[in-house]
mmCIF file of the N, C-alpha and C atoms, coordinates in Angstrom:
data_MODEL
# 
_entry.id   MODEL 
# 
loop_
_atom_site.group_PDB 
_atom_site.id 
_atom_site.type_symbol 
_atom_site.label_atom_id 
_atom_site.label_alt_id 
_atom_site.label_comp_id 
_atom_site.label_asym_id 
_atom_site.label_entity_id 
_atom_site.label_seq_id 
_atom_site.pdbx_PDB_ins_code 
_atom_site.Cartn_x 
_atom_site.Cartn_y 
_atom_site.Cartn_z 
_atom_site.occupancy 
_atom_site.B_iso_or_equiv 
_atom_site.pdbx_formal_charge 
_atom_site.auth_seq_id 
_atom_site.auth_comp_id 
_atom_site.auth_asym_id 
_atom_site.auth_atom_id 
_atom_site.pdbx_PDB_model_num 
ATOM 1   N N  . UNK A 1 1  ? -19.076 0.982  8.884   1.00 0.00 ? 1  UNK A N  1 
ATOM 2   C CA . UNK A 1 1  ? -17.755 1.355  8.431   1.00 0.00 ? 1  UNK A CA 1 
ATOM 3   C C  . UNK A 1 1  ? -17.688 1.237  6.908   1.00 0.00 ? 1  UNK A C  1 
ATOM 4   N N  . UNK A 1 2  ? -16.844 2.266  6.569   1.00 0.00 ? 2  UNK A N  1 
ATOM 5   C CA . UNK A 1 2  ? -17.062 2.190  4.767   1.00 0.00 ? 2  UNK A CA 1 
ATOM 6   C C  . UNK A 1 2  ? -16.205 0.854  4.215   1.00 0.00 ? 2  UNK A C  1 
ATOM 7   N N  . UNK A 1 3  ? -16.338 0.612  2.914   1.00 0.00 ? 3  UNK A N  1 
ATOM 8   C CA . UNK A 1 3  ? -15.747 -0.826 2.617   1.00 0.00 ? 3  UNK A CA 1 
ATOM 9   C C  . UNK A 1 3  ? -14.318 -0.553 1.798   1.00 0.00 ? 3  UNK A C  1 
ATOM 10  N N  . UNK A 1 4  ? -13.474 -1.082 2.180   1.00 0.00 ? 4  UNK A N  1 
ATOM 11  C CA . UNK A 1 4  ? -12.023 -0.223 1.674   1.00 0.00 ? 4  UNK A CA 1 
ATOM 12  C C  . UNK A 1 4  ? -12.199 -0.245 0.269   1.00 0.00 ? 4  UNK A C  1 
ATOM 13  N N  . UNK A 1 5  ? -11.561 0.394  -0.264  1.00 0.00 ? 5  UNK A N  1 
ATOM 14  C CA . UNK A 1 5  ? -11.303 0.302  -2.177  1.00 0.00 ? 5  UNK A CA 1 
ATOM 15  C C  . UNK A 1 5  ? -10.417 -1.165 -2.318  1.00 0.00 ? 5  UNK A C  1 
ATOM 16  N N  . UNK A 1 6  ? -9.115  -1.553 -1.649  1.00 0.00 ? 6  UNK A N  1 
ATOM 17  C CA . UNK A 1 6  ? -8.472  -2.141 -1.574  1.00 0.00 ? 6  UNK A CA 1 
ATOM 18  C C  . UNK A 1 6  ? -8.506  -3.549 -0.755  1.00 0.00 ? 6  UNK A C  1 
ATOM 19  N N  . UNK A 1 7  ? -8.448  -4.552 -1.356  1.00 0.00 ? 7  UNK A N  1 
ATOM 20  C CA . UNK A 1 7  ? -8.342  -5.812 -0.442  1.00 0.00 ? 7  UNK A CA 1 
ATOM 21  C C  . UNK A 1 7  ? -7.290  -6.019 0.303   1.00 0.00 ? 7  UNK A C  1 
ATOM 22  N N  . UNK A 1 8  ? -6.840  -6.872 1.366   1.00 0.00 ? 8  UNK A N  1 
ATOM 23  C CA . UNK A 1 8  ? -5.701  -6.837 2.095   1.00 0.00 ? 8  UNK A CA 1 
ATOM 24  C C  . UNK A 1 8  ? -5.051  -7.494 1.137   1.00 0.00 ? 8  UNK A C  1 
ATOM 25  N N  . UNK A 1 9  ? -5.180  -8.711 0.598   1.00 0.00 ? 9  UNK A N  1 
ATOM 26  C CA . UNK A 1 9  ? -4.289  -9.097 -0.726  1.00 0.00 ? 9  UNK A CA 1 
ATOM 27  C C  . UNK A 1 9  ? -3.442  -7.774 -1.581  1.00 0.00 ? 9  UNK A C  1 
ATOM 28  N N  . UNK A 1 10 ? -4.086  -7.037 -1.651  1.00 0.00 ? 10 UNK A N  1 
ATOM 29  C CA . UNK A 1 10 ? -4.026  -6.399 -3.171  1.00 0.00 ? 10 UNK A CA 1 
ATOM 30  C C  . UNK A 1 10 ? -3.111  -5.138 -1.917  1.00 0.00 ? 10 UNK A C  1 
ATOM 31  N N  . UNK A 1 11 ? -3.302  -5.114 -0.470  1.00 0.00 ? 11 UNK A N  1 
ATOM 32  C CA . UNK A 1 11 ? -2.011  -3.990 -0.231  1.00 0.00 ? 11 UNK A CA 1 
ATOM 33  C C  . UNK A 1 11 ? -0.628  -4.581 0.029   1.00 0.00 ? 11 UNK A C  1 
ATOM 34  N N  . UNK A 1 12 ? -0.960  -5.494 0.479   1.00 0.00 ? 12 UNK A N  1 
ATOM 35  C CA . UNK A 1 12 ? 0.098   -6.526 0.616   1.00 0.00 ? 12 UNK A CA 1 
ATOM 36  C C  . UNK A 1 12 ? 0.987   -7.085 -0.347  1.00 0.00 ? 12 UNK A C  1 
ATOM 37  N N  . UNK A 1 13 ? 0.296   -6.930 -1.719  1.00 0.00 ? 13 UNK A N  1 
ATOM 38  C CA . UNK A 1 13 ? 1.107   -7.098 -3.181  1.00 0.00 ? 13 UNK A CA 1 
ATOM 39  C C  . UNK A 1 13 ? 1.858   -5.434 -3.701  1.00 0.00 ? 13 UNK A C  1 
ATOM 40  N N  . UNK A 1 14 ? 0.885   -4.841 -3.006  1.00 0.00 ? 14 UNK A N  1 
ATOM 41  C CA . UNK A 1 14 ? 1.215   -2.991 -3.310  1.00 0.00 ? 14 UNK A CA 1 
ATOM 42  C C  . UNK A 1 14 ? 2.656   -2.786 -2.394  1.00 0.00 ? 14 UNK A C  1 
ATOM 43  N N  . UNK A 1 15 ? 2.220   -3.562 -1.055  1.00 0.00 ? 15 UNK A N  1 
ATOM 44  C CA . UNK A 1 15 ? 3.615   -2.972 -0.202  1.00 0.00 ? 15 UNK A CA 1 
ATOM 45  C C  . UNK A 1 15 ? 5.109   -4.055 -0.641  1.00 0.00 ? 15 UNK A C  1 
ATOM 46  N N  . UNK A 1 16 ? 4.477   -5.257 -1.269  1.00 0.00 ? 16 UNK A N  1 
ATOM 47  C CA . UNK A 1 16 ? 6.269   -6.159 -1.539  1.00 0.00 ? 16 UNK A CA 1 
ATOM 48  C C  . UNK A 1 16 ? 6.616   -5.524 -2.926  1.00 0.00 ? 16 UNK A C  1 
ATOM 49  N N  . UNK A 1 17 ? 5.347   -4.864 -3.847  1.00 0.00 ? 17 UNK A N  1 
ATOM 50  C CA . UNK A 1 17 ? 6.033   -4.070 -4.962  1.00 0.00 ? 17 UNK A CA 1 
ATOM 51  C C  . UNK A 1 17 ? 7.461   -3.114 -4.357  1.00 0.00 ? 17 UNK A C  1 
ATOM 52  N N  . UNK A 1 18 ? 6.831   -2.369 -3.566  1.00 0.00 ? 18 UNK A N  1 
ATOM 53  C CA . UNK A 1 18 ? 7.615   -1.675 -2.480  1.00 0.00 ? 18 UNK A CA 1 
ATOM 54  C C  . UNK A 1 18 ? 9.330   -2.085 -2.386  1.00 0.00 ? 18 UNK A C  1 
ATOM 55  N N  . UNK A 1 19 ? 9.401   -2.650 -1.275  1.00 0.00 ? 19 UNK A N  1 
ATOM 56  C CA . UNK A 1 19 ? 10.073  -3.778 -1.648  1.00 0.00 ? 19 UNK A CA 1 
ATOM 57  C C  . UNK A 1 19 ? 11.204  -4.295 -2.229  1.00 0.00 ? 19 UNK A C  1 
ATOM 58  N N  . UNK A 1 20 ? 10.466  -4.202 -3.212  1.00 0.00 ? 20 UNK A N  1 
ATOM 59  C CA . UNK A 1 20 ? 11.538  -5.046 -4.474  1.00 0.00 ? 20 UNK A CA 1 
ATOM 60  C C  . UNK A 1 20 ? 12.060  -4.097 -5.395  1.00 0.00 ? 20 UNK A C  1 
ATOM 61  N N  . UNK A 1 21 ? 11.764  -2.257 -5.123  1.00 0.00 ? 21 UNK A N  1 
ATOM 62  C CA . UNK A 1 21 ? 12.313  -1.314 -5.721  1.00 0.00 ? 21 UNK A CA 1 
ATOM 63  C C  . UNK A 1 21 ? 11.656  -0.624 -6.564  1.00 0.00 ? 21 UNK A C  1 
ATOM 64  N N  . UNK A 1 22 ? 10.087  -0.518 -6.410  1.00 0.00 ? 22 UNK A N  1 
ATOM 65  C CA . UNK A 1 22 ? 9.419   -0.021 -7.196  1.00 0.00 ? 22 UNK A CA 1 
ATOM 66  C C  . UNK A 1 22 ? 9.112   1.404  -6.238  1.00 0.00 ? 22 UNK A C  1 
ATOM 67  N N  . UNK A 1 23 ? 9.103   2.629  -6.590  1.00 0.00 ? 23 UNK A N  1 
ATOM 68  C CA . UNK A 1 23 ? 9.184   3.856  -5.613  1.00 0.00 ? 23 UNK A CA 1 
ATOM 69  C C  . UNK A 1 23 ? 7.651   3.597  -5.058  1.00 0.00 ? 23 UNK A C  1 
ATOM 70  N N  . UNK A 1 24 ? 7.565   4.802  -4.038  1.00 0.00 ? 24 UNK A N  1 
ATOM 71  C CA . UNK A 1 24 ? 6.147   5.681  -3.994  1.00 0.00 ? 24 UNK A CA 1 
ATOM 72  C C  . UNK A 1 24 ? 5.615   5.419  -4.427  1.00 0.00 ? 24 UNK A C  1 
ATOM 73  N N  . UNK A 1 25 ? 6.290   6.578  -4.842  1.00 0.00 ? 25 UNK A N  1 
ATOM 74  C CA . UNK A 1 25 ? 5.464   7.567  -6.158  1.00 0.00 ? 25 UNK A CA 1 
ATOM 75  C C  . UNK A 1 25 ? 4.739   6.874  -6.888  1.00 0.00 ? 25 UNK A C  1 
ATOM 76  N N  . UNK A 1 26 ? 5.895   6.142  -8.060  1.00 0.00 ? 26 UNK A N  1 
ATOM 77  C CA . UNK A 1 26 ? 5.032   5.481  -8.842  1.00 0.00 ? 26 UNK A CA 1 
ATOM 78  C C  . UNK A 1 26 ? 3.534   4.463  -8.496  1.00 0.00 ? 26 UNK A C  1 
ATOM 79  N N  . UNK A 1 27 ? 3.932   3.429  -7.966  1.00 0.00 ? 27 UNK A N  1 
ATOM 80  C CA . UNK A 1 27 ? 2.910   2.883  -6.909  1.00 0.00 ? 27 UNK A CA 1 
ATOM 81  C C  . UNK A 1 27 ? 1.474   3.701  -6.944  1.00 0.00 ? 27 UNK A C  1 
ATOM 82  N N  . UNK A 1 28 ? 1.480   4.932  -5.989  1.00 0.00 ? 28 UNK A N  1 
ATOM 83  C CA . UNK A 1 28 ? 0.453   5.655  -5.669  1.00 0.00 ? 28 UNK A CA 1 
ATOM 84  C C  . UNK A 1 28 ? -0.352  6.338  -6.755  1.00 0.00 ? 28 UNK A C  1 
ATOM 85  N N  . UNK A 1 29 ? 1.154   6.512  -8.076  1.00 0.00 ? 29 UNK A N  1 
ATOM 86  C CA . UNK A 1 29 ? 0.118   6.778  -9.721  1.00 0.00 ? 29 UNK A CA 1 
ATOM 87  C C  . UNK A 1 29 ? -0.672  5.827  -10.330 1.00 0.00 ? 29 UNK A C  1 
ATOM 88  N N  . UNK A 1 30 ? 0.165   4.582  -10.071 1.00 0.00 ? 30 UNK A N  1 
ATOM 89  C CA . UNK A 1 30 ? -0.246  3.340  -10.868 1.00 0.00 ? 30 UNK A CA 1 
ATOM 90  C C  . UNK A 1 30 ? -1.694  3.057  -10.567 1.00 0.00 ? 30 UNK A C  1 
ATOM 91  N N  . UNK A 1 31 ? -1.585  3.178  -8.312  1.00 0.00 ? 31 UNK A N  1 
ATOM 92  C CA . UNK A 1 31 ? -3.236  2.567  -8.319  1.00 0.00 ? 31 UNK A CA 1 
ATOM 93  C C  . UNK A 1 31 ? -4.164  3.838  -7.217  1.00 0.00 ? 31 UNK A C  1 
ATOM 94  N N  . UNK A 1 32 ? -3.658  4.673  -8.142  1.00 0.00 ? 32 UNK A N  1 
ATOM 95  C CA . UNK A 1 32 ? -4.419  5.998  -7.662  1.00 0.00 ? 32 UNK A CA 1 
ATOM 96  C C  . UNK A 1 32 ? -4.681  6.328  -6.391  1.00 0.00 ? 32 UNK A C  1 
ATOM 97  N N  . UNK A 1 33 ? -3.846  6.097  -5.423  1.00 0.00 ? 33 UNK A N  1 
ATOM 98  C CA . UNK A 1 33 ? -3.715  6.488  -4.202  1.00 0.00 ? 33 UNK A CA 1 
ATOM 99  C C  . UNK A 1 33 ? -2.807  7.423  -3.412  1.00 0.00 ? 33 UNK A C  1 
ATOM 100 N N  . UNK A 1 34 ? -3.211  7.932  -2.280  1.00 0.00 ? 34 UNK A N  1 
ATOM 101 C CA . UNK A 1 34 ? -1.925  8.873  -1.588  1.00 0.00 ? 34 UNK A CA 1 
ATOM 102 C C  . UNK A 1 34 ? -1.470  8.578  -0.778  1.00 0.00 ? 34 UNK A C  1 
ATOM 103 N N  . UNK A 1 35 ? 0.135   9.085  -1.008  1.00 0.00 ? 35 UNK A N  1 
ATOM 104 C CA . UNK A 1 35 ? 1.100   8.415  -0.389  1.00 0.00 ? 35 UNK A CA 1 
ATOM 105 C C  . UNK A 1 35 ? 0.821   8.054  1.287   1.00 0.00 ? 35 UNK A C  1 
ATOM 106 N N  . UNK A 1 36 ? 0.346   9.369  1.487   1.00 0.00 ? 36 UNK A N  1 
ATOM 107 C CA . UNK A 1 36 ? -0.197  9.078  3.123   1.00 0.00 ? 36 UNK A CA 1 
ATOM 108 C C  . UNK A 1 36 ? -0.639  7.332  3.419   1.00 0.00 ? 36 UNK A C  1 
ATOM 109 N N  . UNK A 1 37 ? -1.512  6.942  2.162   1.00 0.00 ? 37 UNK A N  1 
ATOM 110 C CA . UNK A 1 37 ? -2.207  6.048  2.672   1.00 0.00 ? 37 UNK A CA 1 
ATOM 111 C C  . UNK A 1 37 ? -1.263  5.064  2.665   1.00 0.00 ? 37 UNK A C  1 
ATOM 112 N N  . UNK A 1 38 ? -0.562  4.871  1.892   1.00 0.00 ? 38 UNK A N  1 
ATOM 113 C CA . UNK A 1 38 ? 0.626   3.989  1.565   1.00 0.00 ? 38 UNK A CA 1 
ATOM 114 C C  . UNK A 1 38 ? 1.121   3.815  2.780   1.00 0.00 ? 38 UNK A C  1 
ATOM 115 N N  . UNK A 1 39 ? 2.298   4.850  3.315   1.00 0.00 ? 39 UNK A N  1 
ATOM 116 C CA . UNK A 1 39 ? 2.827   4.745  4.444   1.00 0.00 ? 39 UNK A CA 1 
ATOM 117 C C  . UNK A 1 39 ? 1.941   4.173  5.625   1.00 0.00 ? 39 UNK A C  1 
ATOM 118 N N  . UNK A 1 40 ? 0.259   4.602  5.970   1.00 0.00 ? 40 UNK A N  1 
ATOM 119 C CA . UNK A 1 40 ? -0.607  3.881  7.012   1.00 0.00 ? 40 UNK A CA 1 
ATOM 120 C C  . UNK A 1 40 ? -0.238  2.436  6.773   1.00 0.00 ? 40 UNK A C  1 
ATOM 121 N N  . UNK A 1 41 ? -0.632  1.727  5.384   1.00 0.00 ? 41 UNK A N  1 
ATOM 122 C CA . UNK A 1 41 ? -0.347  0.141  5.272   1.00 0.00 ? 41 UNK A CA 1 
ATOM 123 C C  . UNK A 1 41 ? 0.983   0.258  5.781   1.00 0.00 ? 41 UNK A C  1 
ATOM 124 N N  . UNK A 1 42 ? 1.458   0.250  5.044   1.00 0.00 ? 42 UNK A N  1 
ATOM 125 C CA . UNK A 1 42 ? 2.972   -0.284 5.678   1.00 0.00 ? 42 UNK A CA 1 
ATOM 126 C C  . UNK A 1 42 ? 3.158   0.005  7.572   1.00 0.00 ? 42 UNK A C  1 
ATOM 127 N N  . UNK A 1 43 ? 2.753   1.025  7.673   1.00 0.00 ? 43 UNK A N  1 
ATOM 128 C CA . UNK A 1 43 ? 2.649   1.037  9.374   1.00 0.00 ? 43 UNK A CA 1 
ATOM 129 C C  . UNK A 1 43 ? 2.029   0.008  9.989   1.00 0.00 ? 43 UNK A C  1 
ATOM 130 N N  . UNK A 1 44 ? 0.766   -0.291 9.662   1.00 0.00 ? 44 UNK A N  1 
ATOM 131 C CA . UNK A 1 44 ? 0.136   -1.378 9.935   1.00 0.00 ? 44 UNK A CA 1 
ATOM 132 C C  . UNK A 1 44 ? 0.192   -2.560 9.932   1.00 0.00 ? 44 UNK A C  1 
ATOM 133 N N  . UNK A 1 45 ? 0.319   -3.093 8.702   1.00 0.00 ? 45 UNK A N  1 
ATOM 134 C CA . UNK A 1 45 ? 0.836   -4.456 8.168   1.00 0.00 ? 45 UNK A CA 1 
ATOM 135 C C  . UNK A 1 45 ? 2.551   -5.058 9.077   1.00 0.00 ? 45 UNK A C  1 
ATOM 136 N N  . UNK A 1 46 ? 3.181   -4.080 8.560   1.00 0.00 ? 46 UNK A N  1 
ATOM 137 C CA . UNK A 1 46 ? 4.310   -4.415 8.575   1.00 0.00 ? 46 UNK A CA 1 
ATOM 138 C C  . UNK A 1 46 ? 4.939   -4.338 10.197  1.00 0.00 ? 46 UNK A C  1 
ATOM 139 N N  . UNK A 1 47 ? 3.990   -3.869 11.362  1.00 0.00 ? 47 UNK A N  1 
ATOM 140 C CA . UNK A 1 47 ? 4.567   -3.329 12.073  1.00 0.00 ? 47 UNK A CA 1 
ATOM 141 C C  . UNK A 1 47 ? 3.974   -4.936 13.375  1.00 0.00 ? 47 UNK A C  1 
ATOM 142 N N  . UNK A 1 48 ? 2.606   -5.272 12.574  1.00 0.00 ? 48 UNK A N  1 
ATOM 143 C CA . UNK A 1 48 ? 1.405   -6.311 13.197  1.00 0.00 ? 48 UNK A CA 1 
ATOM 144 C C  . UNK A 1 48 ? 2.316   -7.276 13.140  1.00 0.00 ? 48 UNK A C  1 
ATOM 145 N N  . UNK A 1 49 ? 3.261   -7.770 12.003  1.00 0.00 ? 49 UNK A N  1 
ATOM 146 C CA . UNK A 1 49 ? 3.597   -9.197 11.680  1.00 0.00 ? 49 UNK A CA 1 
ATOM 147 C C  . UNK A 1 49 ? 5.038   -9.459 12.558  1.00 0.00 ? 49 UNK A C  1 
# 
């Protein structure tokens, strides 16, 4: 299996940016990702806990 770009730390700090009112968008410019993937974490994470 390939090795993510991202640590679970580091989506988990990406998704409470979220959160606390920081958009998407920005987010997905800041650490070069697509939104798609965004929304998967948050499906995941947020759905497990």
């Amino acid at each position: 299996m390939k090795k993510s770009r991202y640590t679970e730390s580091q989506i988990v700090n990406i998704l409470k940016q979220n959160k606390s009112g920081v958009t998407v968008a920005e987010l997905c410019r800041e650490y070069g990702m697509n939104q798609a993937r965004f929304y998967q974490w948050r499906l995941c994470l947020w759905l497990s806990t």
